[in-house]
C-alpha positions in Angstrom: 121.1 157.8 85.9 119.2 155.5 88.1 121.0 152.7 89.3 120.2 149.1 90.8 120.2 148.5 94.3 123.3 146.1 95.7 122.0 142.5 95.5 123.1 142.2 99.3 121.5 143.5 102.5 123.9 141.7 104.8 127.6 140.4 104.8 129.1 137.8 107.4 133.2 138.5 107.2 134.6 135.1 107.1 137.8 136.2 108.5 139.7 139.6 109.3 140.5 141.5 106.2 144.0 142.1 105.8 147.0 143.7 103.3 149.4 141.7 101.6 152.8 142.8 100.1 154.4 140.1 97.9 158.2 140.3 96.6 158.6 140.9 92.5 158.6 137.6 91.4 154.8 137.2 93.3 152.5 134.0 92.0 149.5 133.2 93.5 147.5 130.3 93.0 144.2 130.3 96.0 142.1 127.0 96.0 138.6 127.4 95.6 136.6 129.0 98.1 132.9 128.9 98.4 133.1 132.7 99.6 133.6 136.0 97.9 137.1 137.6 98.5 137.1 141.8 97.7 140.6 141.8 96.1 141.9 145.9 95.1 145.7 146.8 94.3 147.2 149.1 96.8 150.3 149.7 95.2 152.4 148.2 92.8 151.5 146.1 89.7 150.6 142.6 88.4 148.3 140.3 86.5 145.1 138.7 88.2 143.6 135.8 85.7 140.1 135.4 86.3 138.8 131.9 84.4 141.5 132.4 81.6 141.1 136.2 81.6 143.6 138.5 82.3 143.6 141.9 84.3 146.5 144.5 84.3 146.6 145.4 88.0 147.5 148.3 89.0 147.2 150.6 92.1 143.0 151.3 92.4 142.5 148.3 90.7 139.1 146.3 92.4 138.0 142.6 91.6 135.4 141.2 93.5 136.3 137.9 92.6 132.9 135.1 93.1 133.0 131.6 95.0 134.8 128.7 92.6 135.7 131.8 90.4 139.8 130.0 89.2 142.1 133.1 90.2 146.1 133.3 89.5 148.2 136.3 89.9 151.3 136.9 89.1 154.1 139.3 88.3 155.3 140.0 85.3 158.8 141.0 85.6 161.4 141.8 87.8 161.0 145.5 87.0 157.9 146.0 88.2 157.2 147.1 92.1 156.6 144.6 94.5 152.9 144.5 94.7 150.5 145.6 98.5 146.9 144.5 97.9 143.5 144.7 100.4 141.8 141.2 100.8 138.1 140.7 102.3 136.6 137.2 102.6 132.9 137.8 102.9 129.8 135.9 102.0 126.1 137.1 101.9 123.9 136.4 104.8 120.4 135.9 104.8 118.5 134.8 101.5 121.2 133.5 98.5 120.7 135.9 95.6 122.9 134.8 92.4 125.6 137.8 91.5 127.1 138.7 88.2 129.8 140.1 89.1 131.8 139.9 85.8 131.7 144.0 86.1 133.4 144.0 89.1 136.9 142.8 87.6 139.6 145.0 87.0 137.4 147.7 88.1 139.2 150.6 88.8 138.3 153.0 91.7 137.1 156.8 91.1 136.4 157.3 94.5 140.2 156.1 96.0 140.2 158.3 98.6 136.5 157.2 99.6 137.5 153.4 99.2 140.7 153.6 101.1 139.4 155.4 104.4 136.8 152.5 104.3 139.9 150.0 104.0 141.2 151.6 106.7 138.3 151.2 109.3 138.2 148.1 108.1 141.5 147.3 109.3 141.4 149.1 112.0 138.1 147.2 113.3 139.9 143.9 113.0 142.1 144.2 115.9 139.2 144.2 118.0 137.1 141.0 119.1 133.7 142.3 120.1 130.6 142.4 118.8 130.5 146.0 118.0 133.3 145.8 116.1 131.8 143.1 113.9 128.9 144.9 113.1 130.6 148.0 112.0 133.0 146.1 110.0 130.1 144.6 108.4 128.6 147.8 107.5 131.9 149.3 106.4 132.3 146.3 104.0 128.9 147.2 102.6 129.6 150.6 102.1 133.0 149.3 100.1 131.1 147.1 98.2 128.1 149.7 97.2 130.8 152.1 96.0 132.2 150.0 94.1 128.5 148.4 92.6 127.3 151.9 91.6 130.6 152.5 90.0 130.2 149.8 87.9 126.7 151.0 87.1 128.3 154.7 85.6 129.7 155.7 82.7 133.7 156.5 82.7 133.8 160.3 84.6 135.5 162.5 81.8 137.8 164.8 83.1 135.7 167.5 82.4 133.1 165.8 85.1 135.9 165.1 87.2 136.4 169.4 87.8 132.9 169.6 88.4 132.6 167.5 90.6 135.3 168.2 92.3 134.1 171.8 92.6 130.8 170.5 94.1 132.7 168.9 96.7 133.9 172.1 97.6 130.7 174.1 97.4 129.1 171.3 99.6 132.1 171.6 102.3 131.7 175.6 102.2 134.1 177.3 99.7 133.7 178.3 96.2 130.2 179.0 97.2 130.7 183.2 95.8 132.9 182.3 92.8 132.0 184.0 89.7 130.3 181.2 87.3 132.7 183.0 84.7 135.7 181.9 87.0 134.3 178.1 87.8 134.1 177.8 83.8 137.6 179.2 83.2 139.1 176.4 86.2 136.7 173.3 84.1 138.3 174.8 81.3 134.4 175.4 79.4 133.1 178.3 77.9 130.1 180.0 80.2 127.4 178.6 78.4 128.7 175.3 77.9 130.0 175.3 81.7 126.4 175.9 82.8 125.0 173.2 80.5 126.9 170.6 82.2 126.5 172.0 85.6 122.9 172.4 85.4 123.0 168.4 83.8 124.9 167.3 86.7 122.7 168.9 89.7 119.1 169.8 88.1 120.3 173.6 89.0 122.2 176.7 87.0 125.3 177.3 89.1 124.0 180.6 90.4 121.3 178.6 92.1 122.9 176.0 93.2 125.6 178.8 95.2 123.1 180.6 96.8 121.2 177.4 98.2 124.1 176.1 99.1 124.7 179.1 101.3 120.9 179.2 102.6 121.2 175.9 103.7 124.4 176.6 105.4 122.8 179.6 107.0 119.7 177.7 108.3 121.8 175.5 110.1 123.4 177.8 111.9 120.8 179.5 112.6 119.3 176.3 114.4 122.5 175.1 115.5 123.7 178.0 117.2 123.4 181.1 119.1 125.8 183.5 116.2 124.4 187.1 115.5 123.0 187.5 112.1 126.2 189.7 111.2 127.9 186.6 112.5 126.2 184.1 110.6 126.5 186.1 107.5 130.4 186.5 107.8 131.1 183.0 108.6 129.4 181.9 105.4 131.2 184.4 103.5 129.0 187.7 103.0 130.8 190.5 102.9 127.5 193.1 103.5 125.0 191.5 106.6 122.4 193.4 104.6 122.3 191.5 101.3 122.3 188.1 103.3 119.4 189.1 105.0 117.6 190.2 101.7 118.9 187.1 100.0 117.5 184.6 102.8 114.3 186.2 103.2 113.7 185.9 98.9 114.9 182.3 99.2 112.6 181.2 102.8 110.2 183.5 102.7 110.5 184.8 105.8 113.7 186.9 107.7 116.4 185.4 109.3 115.2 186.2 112.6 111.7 185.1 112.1 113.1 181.5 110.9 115.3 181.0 114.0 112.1 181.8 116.3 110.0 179.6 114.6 112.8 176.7 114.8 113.2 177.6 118.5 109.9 176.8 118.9 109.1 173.6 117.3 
């Protein structure tokens, strides 16, 4: 699914970003700003109005609420949990490009664990002063934002799409990367077939494929990277017979192991 590129090249933070934790009986009524503030729910839960809208908030939840947007939040009873929330006042710098953000309300975040490392550095970069530390803020604050923009741009994950790509994670970081496609289908909970199907709508490949260049990726790195025996190589990326790896490399390059770490040597 193709997806439009974020309306902004460049942010200027107009102050630190910062959390918030409120008691359970929270009301907030900002004045109107002529900046953007990136609002998203730690913890706890609440009500954001947006222009005479309301939003459930609840931990995840992201509003990138626009300048002179009129925003009140408030809990809703004393049972609920007392409410820790991210804040980022930003504005766009360079050229003025109108943003619709109405997407970006209430949004709730697939990539958490993504999102909240950025939050982090982004809090971790206020306490410093320099230069440096603005820029990278800056560029952590886009990378928040972009997450959040294609987000917005893709259909609801099903939990089905959720195992798979969860698995691809873990093929991409090195494990699962010999797994029978019988046993990937029986942890997405899908037949073969129909496990295939989605996998092969998701990355362009069959799973089988997608395993073994996975692992010939992994193997030309270290081959360029490093100064490991082939036996080495092979065991470190999980093959269990030197010989096959070297067969399987030399189908997939076109050329043996050996041969590809000279040529790389040379260039």
């Amino acid at each position: 699914m193709d997806v439009e590129l974020f309306p902004f090249r460049h942010v200027e933070m107009v102050e630190p970003p910062a959390i918030f934790q409120t008691n359970r009986r929270w009301r907030w009524v900002p004045p109107v700003r002529d900046y953007y503030n990136l609002w998203i729910c730690w913890e706890g839960e609440a009500v954001l109005r947006c222009d005479g809208q309301d939003y459930r908030v609840t931990p995840g939840a992201a509003f990138l609420l626009p300048p002179k947007m009129k925003v009140e939040g408030f809990s809703t009873g004393e049972e609920e949990a007392p409410l820790r929330n991210f804040l980022a006042h930003w504005k766009p710098r360079g050229r003025r490009i109108k943003f619709l953000g109405a997407h970006l309300l209430g949004r709730q975040i697939a990539e958490i664990d993504t999102a909240k490392g950025l939050m982090q550095s982004l809090l971790r970069l206020a306490s410093f002063s320099d230069e440096l530390s603005r820029q990278q803020s800056e560029w952590a604050l886009l990378q928040l934002l972009a997450l959040l923009w294609r987000e917005a741009q893709q259909p609801k994950a099903s939990l089905t799409n959720a195992r798979l790509y969860q698995q691809l994670a873990q093929m991409r970081s090195g494990s699962l990367l010999f797994t029978p496609v019988e046993e990937l289908a029986k942890q997405a909970k899908l037949s073969r077939m129909h496990y295939t199907r989605r996998f092969q709508k998701l990355t362009g490949e069959s799973p089988n494929r997608f395993q073994i260049r996975e692992r010939t990726d992994r193997a030309c790195t270290l081959l360029r990277q490093t100064k490991m025996t082939l036996e080495h190589i092979a065991h470190v990326i999980g093959y269990s017979d030197v010989f096959f790896f070297s067969r399987q490399f030399r189908r997939e390059m076109k050329q043996s192991a050996a041969a590809y770490r000279r040529e790389q040597v040379d260039l």
